[in-house]
matplotlib code that plots the C-alpha trace (Angstrom):
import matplotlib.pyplot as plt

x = [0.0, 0.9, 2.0, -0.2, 0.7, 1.1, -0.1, 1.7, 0.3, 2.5, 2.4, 1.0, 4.2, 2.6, 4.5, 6.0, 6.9, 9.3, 7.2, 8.9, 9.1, 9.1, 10.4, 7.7, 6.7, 9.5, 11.8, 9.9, 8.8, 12.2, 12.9, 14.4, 14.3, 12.4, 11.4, 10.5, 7.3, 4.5, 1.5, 1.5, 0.0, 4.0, 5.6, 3.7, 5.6, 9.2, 11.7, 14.5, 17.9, 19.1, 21.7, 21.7, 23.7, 21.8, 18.6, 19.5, 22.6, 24.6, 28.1, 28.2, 25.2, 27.2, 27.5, 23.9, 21.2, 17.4, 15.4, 11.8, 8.7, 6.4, 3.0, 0.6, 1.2, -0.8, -1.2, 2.0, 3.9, 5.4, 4.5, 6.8, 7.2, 10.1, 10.9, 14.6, 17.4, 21.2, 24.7, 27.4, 30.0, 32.7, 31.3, 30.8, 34.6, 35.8, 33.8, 35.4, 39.3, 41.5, 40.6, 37.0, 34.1, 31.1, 27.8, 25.4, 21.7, 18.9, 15.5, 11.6, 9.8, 6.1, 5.1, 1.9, 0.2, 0.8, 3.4, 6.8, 10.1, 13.1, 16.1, 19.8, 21.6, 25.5, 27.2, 30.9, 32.5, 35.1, 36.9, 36.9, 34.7, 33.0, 30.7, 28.2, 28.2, 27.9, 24.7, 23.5, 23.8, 22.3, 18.9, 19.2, 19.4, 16.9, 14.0, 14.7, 14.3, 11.2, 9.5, 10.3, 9.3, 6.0, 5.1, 4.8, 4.0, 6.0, 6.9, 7.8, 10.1, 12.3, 12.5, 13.8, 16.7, 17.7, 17.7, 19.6, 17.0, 16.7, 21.0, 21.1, 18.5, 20.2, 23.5, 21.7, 20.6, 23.6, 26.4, 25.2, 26.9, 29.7, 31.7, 30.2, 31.9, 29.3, 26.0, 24.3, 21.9, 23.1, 19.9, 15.9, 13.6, 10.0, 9.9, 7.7, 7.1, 7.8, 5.7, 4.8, 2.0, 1.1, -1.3, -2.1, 0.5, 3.2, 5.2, 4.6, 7.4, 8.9, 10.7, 14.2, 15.8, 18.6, 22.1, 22.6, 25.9, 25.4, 26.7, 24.3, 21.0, 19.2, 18.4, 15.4, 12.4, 12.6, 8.9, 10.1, 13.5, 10.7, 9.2, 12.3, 13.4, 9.7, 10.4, 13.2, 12.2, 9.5, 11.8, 14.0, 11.1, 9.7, 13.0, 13.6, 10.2, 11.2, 14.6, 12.5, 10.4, 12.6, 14.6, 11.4, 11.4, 11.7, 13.1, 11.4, 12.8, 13.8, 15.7, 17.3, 18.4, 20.0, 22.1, 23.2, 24.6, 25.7, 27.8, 29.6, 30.4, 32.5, 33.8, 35.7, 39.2, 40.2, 43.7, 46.3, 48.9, 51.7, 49.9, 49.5, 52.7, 53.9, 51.8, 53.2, 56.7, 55.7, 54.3, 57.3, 59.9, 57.2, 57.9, 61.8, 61.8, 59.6, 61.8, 64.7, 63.5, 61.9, 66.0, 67.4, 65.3, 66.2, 69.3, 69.2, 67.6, 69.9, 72.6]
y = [0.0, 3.9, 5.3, 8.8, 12.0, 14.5, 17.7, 20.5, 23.9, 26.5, 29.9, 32.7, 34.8, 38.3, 39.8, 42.8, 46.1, 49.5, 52.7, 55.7, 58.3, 61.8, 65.4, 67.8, 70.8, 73.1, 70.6, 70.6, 66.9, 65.2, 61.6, 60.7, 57.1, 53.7, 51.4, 47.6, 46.4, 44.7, 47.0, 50.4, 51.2, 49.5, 52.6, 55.2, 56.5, 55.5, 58.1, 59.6, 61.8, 63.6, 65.8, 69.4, 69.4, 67.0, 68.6, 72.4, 71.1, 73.3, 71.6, 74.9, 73.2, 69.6, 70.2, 70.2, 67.2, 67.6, 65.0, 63.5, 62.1, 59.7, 61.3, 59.2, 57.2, 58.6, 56.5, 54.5, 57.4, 58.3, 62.1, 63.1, 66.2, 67.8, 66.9, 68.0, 69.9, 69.1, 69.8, 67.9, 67.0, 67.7, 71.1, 72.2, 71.2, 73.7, 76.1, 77.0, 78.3, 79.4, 82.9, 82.5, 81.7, 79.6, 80.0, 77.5, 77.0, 74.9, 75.5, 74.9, 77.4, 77.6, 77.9, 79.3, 76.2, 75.0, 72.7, 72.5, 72.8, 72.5, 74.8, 74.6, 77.5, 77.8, 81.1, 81.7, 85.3, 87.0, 87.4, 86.0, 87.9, 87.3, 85.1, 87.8, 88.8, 85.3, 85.3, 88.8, 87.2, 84.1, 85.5, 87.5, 85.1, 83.4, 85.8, 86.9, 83.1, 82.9, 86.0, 84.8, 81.2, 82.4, 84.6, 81.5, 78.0, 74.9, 74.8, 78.2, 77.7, 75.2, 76.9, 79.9, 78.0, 75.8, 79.6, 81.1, 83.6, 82.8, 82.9, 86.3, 87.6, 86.7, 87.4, 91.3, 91.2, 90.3, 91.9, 94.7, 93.0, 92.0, 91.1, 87.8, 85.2, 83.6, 81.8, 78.6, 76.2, 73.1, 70.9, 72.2, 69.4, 68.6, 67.8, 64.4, 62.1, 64.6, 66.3, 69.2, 71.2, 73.8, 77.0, 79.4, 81.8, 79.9, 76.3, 75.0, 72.4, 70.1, 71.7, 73.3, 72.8, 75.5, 74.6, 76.5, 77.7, 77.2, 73.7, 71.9, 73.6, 71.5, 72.0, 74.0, 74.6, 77.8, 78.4, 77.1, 79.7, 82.7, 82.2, 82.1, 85.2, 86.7, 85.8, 87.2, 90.8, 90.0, 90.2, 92.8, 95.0, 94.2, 94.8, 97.9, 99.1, 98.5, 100.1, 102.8, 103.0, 102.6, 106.0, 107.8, 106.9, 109.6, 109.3, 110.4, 113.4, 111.3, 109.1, 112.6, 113.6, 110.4, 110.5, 113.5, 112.5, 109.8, 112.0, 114.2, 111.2, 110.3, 113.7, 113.3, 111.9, 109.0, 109.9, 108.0, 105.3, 108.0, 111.2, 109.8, 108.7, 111.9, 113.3, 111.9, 112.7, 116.4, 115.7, 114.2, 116.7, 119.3, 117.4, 117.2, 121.2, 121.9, 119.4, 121.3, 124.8, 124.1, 122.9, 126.1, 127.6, 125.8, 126.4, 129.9, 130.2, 128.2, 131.2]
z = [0.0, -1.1, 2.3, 2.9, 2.2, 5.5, 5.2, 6.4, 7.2, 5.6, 7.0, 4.5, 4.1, 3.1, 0.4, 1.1, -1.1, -1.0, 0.6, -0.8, 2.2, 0.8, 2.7, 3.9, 1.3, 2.9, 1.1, -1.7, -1.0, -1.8, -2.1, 1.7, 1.3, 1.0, 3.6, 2.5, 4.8, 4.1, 5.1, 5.2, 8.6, 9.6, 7.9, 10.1, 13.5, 11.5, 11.8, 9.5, 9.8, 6.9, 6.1, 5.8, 2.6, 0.3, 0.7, 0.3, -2.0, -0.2, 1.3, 3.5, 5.7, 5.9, 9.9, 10.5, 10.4, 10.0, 11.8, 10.7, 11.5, 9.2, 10.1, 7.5, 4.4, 1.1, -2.2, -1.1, -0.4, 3.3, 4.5, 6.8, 9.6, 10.7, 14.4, 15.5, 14.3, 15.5, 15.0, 14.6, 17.3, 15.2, 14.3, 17.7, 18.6, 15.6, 16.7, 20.0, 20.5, 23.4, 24.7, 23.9, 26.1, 24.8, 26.5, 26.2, 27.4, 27.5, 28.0, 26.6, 24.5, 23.5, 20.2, 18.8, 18.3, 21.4, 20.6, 23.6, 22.0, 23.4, 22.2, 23.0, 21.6, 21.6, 21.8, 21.2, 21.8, 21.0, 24.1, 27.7, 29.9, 33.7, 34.9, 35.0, 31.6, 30.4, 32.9, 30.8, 27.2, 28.3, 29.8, 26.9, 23.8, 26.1, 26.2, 22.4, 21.3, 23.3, 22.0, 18.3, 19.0, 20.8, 17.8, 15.0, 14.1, 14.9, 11.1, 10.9, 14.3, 12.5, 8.9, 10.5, 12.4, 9.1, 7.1, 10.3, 10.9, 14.9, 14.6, 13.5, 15.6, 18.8, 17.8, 16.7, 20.3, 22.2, 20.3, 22.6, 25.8, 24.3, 20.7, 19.6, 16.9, 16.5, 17.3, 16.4, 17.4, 18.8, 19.4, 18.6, 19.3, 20.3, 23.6, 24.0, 26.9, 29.9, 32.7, 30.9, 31.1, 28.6, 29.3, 27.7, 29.4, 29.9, 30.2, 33.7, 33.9, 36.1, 39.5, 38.4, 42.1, 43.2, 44.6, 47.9, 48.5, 52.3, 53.5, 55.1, 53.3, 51.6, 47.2, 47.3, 43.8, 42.2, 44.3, 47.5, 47.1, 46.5, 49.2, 51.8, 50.3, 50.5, 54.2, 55.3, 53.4, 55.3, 58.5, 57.7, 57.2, 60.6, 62.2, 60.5, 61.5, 65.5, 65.4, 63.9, 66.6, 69.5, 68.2, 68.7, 72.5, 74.7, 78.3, 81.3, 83.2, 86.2, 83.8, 82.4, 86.1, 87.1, 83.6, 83.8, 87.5, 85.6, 83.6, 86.4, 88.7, 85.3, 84.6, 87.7, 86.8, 89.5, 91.6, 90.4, 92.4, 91.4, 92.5, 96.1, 96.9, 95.4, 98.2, 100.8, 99.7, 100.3, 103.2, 105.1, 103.7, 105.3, 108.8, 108.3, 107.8, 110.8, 113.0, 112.1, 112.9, 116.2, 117.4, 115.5, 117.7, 120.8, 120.2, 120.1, 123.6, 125.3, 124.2]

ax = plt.figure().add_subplot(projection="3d")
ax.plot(x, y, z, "-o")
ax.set_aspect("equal")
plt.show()
């Protein structure tokens, strides 16, 4: 007898095809690369670095990387969304020299759609300077990129640091302070996955706690540090209000008398060790004279 035949279950392999994934509009949709999946839903959420240089064809932009998003796949073709900007290490090592001081600062930033971006900008100047003029230019660079990132779309934000827009701004802002070389942007990104909350005022992040210079003090939130100073103007004004008071007091007349009894008991100059035995010197030689008249005088008689 023909032995049977076993069937065997073969898994369904699906086949799978290239996605072409395209640049946003600002890159006038350029070809960024292919990914090879077999559905297309598998090609959303993917991301994507590219160089500067190959998508403005400019080899002056070589040090910088643009970083994407694929938001949503459209007749087989990848959309993407501009998520980060960077520099590269290399570039930030040629950018600073002996004699120079580079600033650099990191914060969040609102923009007008309500999206949180963090910004990292990197300043180098021209010549060393103190610790509290690098403190100036960075508040400084950090309220101007604020104010420009405030006024406009997410979009906008990162078209104007790839054109050098924001760079120019601050470096027009600063170059009041101090002579600066020059400034970039190390990192812009969107800021996902923290405690943020955004308002409509303001960024209302996570607690930024304070080093205290005083051993033995514990690191205190930027709220909790208001409020001990808030205190202790608190105190000073009370204090100064009670020495203020207490020079107002006016003493009694009784209290006038006895002070001013006070006063000539100390006017009166104590006799010193050296005065009295002085004293008594004069005193004995006083005796010896008057001894020796009274036997002149004796003397005298007897004649």
């Amino acid at each position: 007898m023909a032995g049977k035949k076993r069937k065997t279950n073969t898994p369904k392999v699906k086949k799978k095809k290239w996605f072409p994934i395209h640049a946003p509009a600002y890159f006038n949709e350029q070809l960024l690369g292919e990914t090879y999946v077999a559905e297309s839903s598998l090609v959303h959420g993917k991301y994507l670095t590219a160089n500067l240089s190959t998508l403005a064809k400019s080899m002056r932009k070589q040090s910088m990387n643009v970083h994407f998003r694929v938001t949503e796949v459209k007749e087989g073709k990848a959309e993407t969304e501009i998520i980060g900007y960077s520099l590269i290490n290399s570039a930030l090592k040629r950018l600073v020299r002996r004699g120079r001081d580079k600033i650099t600062d990191s914060f969040l930033s609102k923009t007008k759609d309500k999206k949180i971006i963090r910004i990292k900008p990197l300043i180098i100047t021209m010549n060393k300077g103190t610790k509290s003029l690098q403190t100036a230019i960075r508040l400084l660079a950090r309220k101007t990129i604020r104010e420009h990132v405030f006024s406009k779309d997410a979009v906008d934000v990162f078209a104007d640091i790839i054109d050098g827009k924001i760079q120019k701004q601050i470096k027009h802002a600063v170059k009041e302070l101090a002579p600066i070389k020059s400034v970039d942007i190390r990192i812009a990104r969107f800021e996902e996955n923290t405690d943020i909350i955004v308002t409509d005022k303001d960024v209302v992040s996570e607690k930024v706690y304070i080093r205290r210079k005083e051993e033995g003090e514990k690191h205190l939130s930027e709220e909790e540090l208001q409020a001990l100073e808030e205190a202790r103007a608190k105190a000073k004004a009370e204090e100064a209000a009670l020495l203020g008071s207490s020079d107002d007091f006016e003493p009694l007349e009784d209290d006038e008398d006895d002070f001013d009894e006070d006063e000539d008991d100390e006017d009166e100059e104590p006799v010193s060790k050296k005065e009295e035995d002085s004293s008594e010197d004069d005193l004995d030689e006083d005796d010896e004279q008057q001894d020796e008249d009274d036997d002149e005088s004796s003397d005298s008689k007897k004649e």
